[in-house]
N, C-alpha and C positions, 0 to 999 in steps of 0.2 A: 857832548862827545860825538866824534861821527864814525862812519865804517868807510876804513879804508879798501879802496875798489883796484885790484890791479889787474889793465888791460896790455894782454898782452901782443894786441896787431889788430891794426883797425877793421872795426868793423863785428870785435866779441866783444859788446858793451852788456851792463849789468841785464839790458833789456825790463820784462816784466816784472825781474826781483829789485831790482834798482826802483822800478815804478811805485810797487810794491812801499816799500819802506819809504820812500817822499811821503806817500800821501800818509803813513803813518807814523809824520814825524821825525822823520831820522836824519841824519846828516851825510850826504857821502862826499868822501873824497876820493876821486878819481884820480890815478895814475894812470895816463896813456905812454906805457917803455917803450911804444912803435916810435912815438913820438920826441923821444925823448926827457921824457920826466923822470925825476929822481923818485925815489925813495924814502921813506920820513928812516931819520935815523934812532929813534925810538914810537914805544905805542901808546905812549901818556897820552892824553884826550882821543883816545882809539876804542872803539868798544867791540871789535871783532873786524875779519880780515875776510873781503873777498876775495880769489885769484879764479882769473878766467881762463877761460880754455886757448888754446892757438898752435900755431903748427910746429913748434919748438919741443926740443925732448929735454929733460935732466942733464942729459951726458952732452949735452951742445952748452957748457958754460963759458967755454972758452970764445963761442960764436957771439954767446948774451951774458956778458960777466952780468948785469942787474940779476942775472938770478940767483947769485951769491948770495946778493942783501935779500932779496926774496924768500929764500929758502930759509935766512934768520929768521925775518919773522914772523914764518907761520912754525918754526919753533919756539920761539916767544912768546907767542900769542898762546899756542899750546898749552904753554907752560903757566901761560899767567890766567889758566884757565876762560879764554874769552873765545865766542861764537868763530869757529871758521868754516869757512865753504870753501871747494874747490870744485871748478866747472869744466 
C-alpha cells in the first residue's frame, strides 16, 4: 500500500516526513496538481493521505477545480478511518 502525497505548487514537497517514511518502508505516491497530475479516483491500495500546504484558499475552487476531488478524499479517507495529515 502507499501514501498518497498531494502537492500542491512546487516547491511544498513531503520534505523530512516523505524522508521519514522511505526509509521506513512506506510507499509514496506523489501528486504534483502544479503540475498537472490527476487524482486517484478511489483509496483501494492507499493507507493514508498527505495534503501539503500552498498559496490556494478553499473558496478558490473555481480557480483549482482538483480541489473538488481533493476535498473527496480526505472525506474518504476520514471516513474509512485512515491516517491524514494536513500541512
Amino acid at each position: 500500500m502507499s501514501i498518497l502525497v498531494i502537492e500542491h505548487q512546487q516547491g511544498e514537497g513531503a520534505g523530512r516526513l516523505g524522508t521519514t517514511l522511505l526509509t521506513r518502508g512506506r510507499k509514496l505516491d506523489i501528486r504534483r496538481m502544479w503540475n498537472g497530475d490527476g487524482l486517484p479516483t478511489d483509496l483501494d491500495g492507499y493507507e493514508g493521505v498527505i495534503s501539503m500546504g500552498g498559496r490556494m484558499n478553499v473558496c478558490e475552487v473555481s480557480e483549482y477545480p482538483w480541489m473538488r476531488r481533493e476535498i473527496e478524499i480526505l472525506r474518504e479517507a476520514h471516513e474509512m478511518e485512515r491516517p491524514v495529515i494536513g500541512i
